[in-house]
NUTORVO-102185 format. One record per residue (C-alpha): residue number from 0; x, y, z. Coordinates in nm, 3 decimals. Each point is the difference from the previous one (the first is absolute). Example, Ala and Ser with C-alpha at 12.3 -4.5 7.8 and 13.67 -1.06 7.14 Angstrom:
BEGIN
@nr->0&east->1.230&north->-0.450&up->0.780
@nr->1&east->0.137&north->0.344&up->-0.066
//
This chain:
BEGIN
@nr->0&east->8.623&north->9.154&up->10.375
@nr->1&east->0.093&north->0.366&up->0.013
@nr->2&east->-0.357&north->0.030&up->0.241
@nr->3&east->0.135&north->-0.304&up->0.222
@nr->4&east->0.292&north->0.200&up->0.060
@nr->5&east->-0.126&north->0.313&up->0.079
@nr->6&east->-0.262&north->-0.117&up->0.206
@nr->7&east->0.264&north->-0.222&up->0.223
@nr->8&east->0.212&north->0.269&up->0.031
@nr->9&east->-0.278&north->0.254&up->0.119
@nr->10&east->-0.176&north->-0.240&up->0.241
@nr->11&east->0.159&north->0.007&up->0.403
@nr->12&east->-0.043&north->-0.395&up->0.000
@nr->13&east->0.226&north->-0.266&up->0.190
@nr->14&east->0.245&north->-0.137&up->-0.217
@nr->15&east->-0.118&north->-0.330&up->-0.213
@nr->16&east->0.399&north->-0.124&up->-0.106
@nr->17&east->-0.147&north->-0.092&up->-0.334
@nr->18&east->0.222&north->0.129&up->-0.297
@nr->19&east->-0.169&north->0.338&up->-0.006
@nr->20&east->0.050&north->0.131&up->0.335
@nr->21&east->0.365&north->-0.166&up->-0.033
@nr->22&east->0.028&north->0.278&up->-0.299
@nr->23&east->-0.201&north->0.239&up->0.130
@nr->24&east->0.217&north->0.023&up->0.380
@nr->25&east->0.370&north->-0.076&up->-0.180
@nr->26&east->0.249&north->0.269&up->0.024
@nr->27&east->0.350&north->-0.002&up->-0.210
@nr->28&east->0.237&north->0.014&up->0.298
@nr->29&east->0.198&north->0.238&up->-0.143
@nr->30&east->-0.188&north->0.339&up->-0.091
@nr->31&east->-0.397&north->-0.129&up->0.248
@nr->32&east->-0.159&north->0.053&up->-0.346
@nr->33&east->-0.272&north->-0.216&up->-0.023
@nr->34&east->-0.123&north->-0.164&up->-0.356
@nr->35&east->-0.225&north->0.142&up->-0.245
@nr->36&east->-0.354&north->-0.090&up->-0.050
@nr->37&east->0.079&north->-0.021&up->-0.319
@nr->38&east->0.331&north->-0.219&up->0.106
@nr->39&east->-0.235&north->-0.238&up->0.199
@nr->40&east->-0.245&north->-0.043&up->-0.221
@nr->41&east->0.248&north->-0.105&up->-0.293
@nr->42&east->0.165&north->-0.227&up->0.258
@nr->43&east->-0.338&north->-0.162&up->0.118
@nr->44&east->-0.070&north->-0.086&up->-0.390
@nr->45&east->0.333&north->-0.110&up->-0.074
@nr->46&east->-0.012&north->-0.283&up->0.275
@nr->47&east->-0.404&north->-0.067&up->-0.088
@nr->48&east->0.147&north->-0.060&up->-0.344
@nr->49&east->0.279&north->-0.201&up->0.071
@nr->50&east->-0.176&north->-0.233&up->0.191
@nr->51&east->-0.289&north->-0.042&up->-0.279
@nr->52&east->0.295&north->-0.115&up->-0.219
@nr->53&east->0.193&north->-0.195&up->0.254
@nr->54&east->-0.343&north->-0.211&up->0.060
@nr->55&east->-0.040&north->-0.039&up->-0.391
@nr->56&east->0.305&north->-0.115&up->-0.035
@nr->57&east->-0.021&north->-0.243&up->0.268
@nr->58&east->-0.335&north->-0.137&up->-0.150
@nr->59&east->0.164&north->-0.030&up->-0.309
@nr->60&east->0.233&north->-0.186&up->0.116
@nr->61&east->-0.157&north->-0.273&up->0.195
@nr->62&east->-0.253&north->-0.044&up->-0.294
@nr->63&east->0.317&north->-0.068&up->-0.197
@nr->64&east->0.118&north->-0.243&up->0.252
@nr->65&east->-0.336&north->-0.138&up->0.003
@nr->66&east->-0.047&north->-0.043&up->-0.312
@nr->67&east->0.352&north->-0.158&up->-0.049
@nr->68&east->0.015&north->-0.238&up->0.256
@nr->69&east->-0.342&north->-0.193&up->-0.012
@nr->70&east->0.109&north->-0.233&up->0.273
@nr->71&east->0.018&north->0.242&up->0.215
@nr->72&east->-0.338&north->0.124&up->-0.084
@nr->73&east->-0.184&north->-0.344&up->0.101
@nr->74&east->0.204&north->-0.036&up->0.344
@nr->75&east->-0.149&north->0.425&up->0.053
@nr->76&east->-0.383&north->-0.184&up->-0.097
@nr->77&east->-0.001&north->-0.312&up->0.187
@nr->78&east->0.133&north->0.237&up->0.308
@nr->79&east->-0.242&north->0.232&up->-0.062
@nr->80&east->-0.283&north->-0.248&up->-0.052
@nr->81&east->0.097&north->-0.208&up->0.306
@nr->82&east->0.091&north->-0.291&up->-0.243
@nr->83&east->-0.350&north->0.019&up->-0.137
@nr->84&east->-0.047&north->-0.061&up->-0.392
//
């Protein structure tokens, strides 16, 4: 990650908007210090993180649902089958 950083800070590209550049071109309004590689690589794992264990959860969930509410898990197979057997 720390490469990734360094190299899209060094490189006179067009800006992509993707979370990185975001970071990377974000001032704090009050001093014009920009963040840390070190502060935008933390932050760039933190959210790749939290969304790993927001998607588990939701899996988790719905297989819990699933598996709780059988009914609903024929009406999801003949739907998905197009009523076929």
């Amino acid at each position: 990650m720390d490469v990734i950083v360094a190299t899209r800070r060094e490189r006179d590209a067009p800006r992509s908007g993707d979370l990185l550049d975001l970071a990377l071109n974000t001032a704090d309004r009050a001093t014009g210090k920009r963040l840390s590689d070190q502060n935008i690589r933390n932050q760039i794992l933190t959210f790749m993180v939290a969304g790993q264990e927001t998607s588990a959860g939701v899996m988790a969930f719905a297989l819990h649902f699933l598996s709780t509410y059988s009914d609903v898990v024929e009406r999801i197979r003949v739907h998905a089958t197009g009523n076929r057997p």
